[in-house]
N, C-alpha and C positions, 0 to 999 in steps of 0.2 A: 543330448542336452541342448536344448533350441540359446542360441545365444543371445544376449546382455544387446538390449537398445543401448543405444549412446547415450541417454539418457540416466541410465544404470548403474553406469562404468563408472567407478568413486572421481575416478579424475576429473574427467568431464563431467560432472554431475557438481561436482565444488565447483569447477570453473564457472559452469551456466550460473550457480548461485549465487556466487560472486558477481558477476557479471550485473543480474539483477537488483541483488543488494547496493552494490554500488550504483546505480542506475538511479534505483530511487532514492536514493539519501542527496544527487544532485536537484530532483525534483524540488525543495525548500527552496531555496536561493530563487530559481528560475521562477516557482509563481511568483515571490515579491515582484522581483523584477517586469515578468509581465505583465501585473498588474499595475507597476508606477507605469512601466511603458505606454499601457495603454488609456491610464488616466481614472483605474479602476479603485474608488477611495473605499475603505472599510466599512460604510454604511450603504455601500450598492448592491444590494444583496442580490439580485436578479443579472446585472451586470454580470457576476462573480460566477452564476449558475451555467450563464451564455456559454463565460469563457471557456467553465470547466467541460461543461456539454460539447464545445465546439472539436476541443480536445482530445476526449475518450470515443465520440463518433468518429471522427476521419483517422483513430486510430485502431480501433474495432473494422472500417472499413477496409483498410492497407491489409491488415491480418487478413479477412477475410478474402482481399483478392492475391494472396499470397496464396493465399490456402487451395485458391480455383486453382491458380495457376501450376500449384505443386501436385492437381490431381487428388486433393482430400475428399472425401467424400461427405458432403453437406445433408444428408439423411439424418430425419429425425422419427425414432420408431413409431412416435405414436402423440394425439395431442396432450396427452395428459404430461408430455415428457417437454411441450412448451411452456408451460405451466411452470416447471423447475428452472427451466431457462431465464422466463421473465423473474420467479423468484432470485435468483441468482444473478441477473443485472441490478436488483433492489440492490443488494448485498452489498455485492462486487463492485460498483459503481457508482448510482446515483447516490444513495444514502451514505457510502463511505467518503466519496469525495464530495460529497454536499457538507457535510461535516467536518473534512479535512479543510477546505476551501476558508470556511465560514470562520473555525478556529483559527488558520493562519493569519489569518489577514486581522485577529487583534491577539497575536502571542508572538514573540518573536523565534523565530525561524527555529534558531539553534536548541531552545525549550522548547520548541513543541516538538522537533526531531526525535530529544531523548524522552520525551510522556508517550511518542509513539509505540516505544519499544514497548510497551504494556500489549500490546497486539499479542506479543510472541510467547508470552505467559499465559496468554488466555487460550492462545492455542493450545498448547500443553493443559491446562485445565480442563478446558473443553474435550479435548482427544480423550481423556481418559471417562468423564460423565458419560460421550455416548459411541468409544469405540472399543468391544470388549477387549480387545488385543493393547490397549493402550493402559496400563492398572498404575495409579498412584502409588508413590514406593516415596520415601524419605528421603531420598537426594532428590526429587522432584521436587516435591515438599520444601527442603530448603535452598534448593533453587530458584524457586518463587517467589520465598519470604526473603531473599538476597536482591531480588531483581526486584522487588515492590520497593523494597528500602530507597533503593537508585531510586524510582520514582519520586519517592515522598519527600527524598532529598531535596528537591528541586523548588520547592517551600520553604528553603530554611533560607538565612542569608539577608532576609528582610527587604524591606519594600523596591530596594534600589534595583533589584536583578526579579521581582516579579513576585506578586502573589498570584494562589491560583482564582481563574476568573470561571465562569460558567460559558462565556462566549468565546474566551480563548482557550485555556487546557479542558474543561467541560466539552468543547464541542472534537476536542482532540482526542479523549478517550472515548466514547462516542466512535467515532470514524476508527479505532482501533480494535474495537471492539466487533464492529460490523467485518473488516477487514479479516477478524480471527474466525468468524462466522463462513464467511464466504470461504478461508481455507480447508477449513473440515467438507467444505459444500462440493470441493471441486473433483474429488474423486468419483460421486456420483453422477456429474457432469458429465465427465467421461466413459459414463458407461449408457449415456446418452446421447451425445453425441459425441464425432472425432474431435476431441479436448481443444485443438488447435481453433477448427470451425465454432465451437462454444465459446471460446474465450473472444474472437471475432463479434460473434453473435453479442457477448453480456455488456461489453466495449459498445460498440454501437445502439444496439435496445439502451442502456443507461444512458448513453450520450444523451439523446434523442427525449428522455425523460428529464434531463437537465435543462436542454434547451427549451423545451415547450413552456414550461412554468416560468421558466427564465425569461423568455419574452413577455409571457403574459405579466409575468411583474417588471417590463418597459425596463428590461434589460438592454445594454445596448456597450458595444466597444464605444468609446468617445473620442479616441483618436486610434488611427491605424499608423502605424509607422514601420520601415524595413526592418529594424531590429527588434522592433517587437513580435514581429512575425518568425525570426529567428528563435527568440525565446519560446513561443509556440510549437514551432516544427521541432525543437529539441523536447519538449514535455510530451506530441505525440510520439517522438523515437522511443522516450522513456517507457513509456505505457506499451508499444509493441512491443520492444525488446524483452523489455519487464515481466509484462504478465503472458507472453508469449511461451519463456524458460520455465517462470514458476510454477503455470499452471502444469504445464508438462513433466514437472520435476513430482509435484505431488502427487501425479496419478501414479506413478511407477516407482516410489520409493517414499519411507516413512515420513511421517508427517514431520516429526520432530528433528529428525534427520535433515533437513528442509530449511526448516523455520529457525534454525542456528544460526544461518547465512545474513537473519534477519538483525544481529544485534551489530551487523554494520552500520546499518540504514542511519541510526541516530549520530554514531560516530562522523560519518560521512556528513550527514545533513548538520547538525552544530558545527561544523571546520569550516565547512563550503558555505554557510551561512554567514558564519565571523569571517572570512575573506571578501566575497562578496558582496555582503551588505552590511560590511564595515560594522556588524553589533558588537560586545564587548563580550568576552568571554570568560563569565565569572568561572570563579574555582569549583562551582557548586557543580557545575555541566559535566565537567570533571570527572567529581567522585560521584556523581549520576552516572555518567554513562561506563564508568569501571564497575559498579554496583552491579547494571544492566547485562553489561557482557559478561561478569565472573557469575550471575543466576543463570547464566545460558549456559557457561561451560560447563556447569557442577550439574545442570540438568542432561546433556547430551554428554557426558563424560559413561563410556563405558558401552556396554551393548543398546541398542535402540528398542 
């Protein structure tokens, strides 16, 4: 019997997930932050695409010369299988974090953390529409309608703690959505090329499609500073680390199996946001993000 990647192993396989879950649930905090750092106000939209560009490219690149230097093999069968690649940087990258960017910077941190978690339902949605192995079943079912509740919560409470806007939670489910997309995308990926080298690959090709439009719409950092740069180098750690485990975690173990790790990210992102950027943390985030996590457990509770 050929043995179990590391990546297989339940242990390690929670750990890496964790690892990433928690990874990106600090990513909220750190963009406000780099963006007061760098003088980046809510209506610089080209600004915002620079930054996020500058980010997912020299983080795409690191992976990539990780990847030379670990001896991966950079082969791609054939051109039609570049094609999925650049589909797959859309996904993966430009359009999710053009979206993610765009809603943060007019939703505050800790609410847009817990609407992200909507990502991790539409995975499960998704997986069963177009994976025959994946079949809707009734704890799925009210897994969903548990986990949407969390959501919808996030509306009530009235004006003081936020309604929903189209520029802020609109462009956040949007990037949630693209996000649940590229997860179902990424097993393919891997049978395209070594996952590692792809994710290098969709990292860099999206960077690079953020940047270009970004300048052209006279995007520009407005002041550089040392710890703004720090904020920066941590949100590329994020994005290697990150989609480094994840993507590698999805090619070789259930999708859903997976995507559980994911009803961190909101938890973490609302904490780290109310500490960080000092927001206030209504009760609503609360029984949002308990709503979000008890649709995840009642959906992954049992056989995968």
């Amino acid at each position: 019997m050929e043995a179990k990647s590391i990546f297989q192993r339940p242990l390690w396989a929670s750990l890496f997930a964790l690892t990433a879950a928690i990874a990106w649930g600090w990513a909220y905090p750190l963009i406000k932050l780099g963006f007061a750092e760098f003088g980046i106000t809510p209506d610089m939209t080209g600004s915002k695409m620079l930054f996020a560009g500058i980010r997912f490219c020299l983080a795409g690149l690191l992976i990539l010369a990780v990847a030379q230097t670990a001896g991966r093999s950079f082969r791609v069968r054939n051109g039609v299988d570049w094609w999925y690649i650049l589909l797959f940087s859309l996904m993966n990258t430009t359009l999710h974090y053009a979206f993610f960017y765009f809603g943060l910077s007019h939703s505050e941190g800790s609410r847009a953390a817990i609407l992200n978690s909507l990502s991790v339902f539409s995975v499960v949605i998704f997986a069963c529409i177009f994976f025959k192995t994946d079949k809707m079943t009734m704890r799925k079912i009210i897994g969903c309608v548990v986990g949407f509740a969390g959501i919808l919560s996030l509306n009530l409470g009235g004006k003081e703690s936020g309604y929903f806007t189209w520029l802020g939670d609109g462009m956040i489910i949007l990037n949630a959505l693209c996000g649940a997309t590229a997860s179902l995308m990424i097993r393919g990926l891997g049978q395209r090329v070594d996952v590692f080298v792809g994710t290098g690959l969709s990292l860099a090709i999206g960077g690079v499609l953020l940047v270009v439009p970004g300048l052209l719409m006279d995007g520009v950092l407005p002041r550089v500073t040392l710890v703004g740069c720090i904020y920066l180098l941590l949100l590329i750690a994020i994005s290697t680390v990150g989609f480094a485990l994840y993507n590698k975690l999805l090619t070789c173990n259930p999708v859903g199996k997976i995507a559980i790790y994911n009803s961190l990210i909101p938890v973490v992102g609302a904490i780290t946001s109310c500490i960080c950027l000092h927001e206030t943390f209504y009760w609503k985030y609360a029984v949002a993000g308990l709503l979000a996590a008890g649709g995840i457990f009642i959906i992954n509770r049992g056989k995968q």
